[in-house]
C-alpha positions in Angstrom: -142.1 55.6 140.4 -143.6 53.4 143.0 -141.6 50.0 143.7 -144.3 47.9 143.2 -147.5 46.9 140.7 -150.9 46.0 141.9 -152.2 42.8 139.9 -155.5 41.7 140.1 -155.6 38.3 137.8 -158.4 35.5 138.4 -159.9 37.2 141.2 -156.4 37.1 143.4 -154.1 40.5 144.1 -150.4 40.4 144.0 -147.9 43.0 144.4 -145.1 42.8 142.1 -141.5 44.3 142.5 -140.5 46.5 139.8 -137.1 45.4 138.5 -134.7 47.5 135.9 -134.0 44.5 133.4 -131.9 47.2 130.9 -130.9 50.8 131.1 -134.3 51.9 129.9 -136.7 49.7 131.0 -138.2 47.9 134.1 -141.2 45.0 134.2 -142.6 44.0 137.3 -141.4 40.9 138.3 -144.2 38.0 137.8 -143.6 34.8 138.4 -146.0 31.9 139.6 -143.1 29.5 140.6 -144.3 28.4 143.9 -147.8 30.4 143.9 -150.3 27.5 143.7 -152.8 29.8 144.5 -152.6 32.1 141.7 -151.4 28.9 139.1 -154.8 27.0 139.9 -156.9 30.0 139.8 -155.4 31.3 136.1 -155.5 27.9 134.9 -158.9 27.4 135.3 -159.5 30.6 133.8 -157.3 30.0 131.1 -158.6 26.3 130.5 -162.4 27.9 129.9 -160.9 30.3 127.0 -158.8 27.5 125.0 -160.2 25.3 122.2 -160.1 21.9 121.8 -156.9 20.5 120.9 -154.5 17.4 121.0 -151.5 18.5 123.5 -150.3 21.6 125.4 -146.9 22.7 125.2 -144.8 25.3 127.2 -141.2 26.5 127.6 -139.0 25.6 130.0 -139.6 26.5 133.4 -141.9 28.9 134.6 -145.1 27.9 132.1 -144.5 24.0 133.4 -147.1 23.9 136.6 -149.0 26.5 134.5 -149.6 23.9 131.7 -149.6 20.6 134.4 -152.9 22.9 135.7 -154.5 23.2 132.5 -154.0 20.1 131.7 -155.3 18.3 134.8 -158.5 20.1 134.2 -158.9 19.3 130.7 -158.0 16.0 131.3 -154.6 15.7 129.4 -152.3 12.9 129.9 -149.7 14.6 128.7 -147.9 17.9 128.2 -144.8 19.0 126.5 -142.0 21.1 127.5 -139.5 22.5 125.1 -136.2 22.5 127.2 -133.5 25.3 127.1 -130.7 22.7 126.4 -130.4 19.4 124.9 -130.6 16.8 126.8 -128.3 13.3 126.6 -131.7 11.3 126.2 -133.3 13.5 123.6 -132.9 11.4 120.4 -132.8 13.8 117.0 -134.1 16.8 119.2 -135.6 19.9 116.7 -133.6 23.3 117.8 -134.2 26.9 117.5 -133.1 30.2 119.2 -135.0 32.8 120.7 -134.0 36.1 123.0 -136.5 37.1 124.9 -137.0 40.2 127.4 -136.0 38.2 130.2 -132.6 36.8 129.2 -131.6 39.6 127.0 -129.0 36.6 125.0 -129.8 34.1 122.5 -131.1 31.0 124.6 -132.0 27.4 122.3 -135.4 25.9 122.7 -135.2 22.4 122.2 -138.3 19.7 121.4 -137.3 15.9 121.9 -137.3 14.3 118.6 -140.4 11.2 120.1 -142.5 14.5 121.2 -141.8 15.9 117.5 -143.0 12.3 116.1 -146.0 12.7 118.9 -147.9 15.9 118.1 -146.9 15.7 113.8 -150.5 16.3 112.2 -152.0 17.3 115.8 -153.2 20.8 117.2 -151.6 22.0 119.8 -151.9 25.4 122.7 -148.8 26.9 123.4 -149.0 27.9 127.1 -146.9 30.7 129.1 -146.7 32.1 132.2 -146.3 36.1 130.4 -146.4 37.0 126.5 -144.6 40.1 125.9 -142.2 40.6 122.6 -143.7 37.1 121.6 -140.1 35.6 121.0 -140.2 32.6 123.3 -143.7 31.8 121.4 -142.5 32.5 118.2 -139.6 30.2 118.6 -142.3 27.1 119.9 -144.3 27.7 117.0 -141.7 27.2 114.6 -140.5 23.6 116.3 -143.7 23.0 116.5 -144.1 23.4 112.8 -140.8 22.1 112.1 -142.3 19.0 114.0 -145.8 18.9 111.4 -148.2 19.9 114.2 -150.8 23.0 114.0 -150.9 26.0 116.9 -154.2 26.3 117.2 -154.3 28.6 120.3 -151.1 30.7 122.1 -152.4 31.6 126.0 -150.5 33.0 128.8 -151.6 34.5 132.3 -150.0 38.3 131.4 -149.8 40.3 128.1 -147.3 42.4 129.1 -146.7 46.1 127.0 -147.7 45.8 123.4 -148.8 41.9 123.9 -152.0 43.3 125.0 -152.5 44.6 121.7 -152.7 41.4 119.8 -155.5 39.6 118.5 -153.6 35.8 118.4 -153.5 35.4 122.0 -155.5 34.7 124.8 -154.5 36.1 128.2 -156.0 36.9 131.4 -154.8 40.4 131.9 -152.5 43.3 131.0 -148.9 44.1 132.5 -147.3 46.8 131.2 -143.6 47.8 131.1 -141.8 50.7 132.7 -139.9 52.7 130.7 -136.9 54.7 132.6 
């Protein structure tokens, strides 16, 4: 197996490592952390395939410029980020736990009780960098739900393995997985 993937994602290449996250698998390594390039390219992208809604929300970390992007361009004032802890300023913060491909251990995803108050009767897009076993999303939706607000759209840059093969999501392009 070669040690790199070839992407091709809103008309800009990157080569990704290949990294063994478990005994039987490796993904190639995305992550737009630093790469304004490719965040301001997919987010335009991304921004033309959304429908109208109220707010934008992400997880904590790697979605954030991803979603500041999108919502520059479709001139949002604000966007929401569902933090991996709770915070000493979040007042009656709404909590749920997720384990997704990348951390392999139960994480908490945590939405600040004033943006809960915020987005209740609202629609909202939850926005990531990569979509693959749907467990950070699925996590978001239900604080987002538990808040009274409506997902009207989930997006990310990637669908990576079976991702692909869903009909909820908008993404850019396909990633797959590595089995070893």
């Amino acid at each position: 197996m070669d040690n790199t993937y070839k992407l091709n994602v809103a008309g800009l290449r990157r080569e990704l490592p290949i990294i063994q996250i478990a005994p039987n698998l490796a993904i190639a390594s995305f992550v737009i952390l630093g790469d304004c390039e490719l965040v301001t390219a997919a987010a335009g992208e991304l921004a033309k395939k959304l429908p109208e809604v109220d707010y934008l929300i992400t997880a904590e970390a790697k979605g954030i410029p991803l979603v500041n992007e999108i919502s520059r361009l479709l001139n949002k004032s604000k966007y929401i980020v569902a933090r991996k802890s709770i915070k000493p300023y979040m007042d009656e913060p709404l909590v749920d736990e997720v384990v997704s491909i990348t951390t392999q251990k139960p994480q908490v995803l945590c939405l600040d009780g004033k943006d809960a108050e915020m987005i209740k009767g609202k629609t909202v897009a939850l926005i990531d960098d990569v979509i693959s076993t749907g467990e950070s999303l699925d996590a978001i939706t239900r604080l987002v739900e538990k808040a009274g607000a409506k997902v009207a759209a989930k997006a990310a840059i990637l669908a990576e393995g079976d991702a692909a093969k869903r009909e909820d999501i908008i993404f850019l392009e396909e990633l797959p997985l590595f089995p070893l």
